[in-house]
C-alpha positions in Angstrom: 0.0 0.0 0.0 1.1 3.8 -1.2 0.8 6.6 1.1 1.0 10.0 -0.3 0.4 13.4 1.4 -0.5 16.6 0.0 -0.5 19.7 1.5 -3.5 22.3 1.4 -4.0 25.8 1.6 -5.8 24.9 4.9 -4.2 21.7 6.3 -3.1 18.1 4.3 -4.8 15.3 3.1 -3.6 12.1 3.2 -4.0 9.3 0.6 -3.9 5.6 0.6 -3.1 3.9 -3.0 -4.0 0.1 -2.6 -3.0 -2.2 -5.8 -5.8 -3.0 -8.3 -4.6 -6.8 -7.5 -4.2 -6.7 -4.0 -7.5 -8.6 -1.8 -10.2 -6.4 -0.8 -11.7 -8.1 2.8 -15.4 -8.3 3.3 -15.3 -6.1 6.5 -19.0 -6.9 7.6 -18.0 -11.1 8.1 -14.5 -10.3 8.8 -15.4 -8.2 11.6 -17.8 -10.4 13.4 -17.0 -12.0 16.9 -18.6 -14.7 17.8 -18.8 -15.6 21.9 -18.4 -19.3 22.7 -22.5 -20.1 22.4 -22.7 -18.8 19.4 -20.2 -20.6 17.9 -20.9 -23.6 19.2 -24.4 -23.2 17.5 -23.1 -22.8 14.5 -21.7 -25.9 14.6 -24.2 -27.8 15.9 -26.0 -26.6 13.1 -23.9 -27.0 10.4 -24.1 -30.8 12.1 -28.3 -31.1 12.0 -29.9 -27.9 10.0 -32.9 -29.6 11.1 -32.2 -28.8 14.9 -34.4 -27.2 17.0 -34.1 -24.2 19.6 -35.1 -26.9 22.0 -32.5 -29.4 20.9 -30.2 -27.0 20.8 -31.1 -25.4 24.3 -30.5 -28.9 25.6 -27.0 -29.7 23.4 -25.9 -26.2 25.1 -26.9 -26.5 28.5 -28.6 -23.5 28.3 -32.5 -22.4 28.8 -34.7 -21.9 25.6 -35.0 -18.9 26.1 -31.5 -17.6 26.2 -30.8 -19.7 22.8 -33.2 -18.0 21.0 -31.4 -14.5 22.0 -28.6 -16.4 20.6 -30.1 -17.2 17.5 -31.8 -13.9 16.8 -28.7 -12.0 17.0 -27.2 -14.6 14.5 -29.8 -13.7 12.2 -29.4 -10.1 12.8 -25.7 -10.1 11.7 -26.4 -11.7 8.9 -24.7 -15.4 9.9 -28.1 -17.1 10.0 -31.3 -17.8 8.6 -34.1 -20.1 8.8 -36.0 -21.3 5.7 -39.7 -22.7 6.1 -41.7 -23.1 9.1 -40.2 -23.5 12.8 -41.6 -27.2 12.5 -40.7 -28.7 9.4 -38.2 -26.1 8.4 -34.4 -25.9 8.7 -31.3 -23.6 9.4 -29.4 -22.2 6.8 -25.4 -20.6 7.4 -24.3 -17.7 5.4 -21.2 -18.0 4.1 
């Protein structure tokens, strides 16, 4: 990466050149932490997308409704989402 500075009237600016080859990261994913329960969920449900928040709550040791915290602020950040109904549907993990 290329810095250059150029001085104003007023103050500077400062530039960053970045190569037209170099990787550009995907910030949003990149940035996201996951606490231990939520990525233990993930892998439980990359194990059984057919899982349930109940199943789950009991895999976890945790109560139902704490998992389903868990879960809606997976979906939230985008890491998560469920596809059909809570009964015959299943979990899906964005990539």
């Amino acid at each position: 990466m290329k810095v250059e500075f150029t001085i104003l009237k007023y103050g500077f600016s400062v530039q960053f050149i970045r190569p037209i080859n170099a990787p550009v990261k995907d910030t949003v994913k990149d940035t996201v932490n996951l606490d231990k329960i939520d990525h233990q969920i993930i892998i439980e449900i990359k194990a059984n997308p057919h899982i349930t928040a109940g199943n789950l709550s009991n895999c976890l040791k945790i109560n139902i409704r704490n998992t389903k915290n868990h879960l809606a602020k997976l979906k939230e950040k985008g890491l998560l989402k469920r596809v059909g109904s809570d009964k015959t549907g299943h979990w899906e993990i964005i990539e």
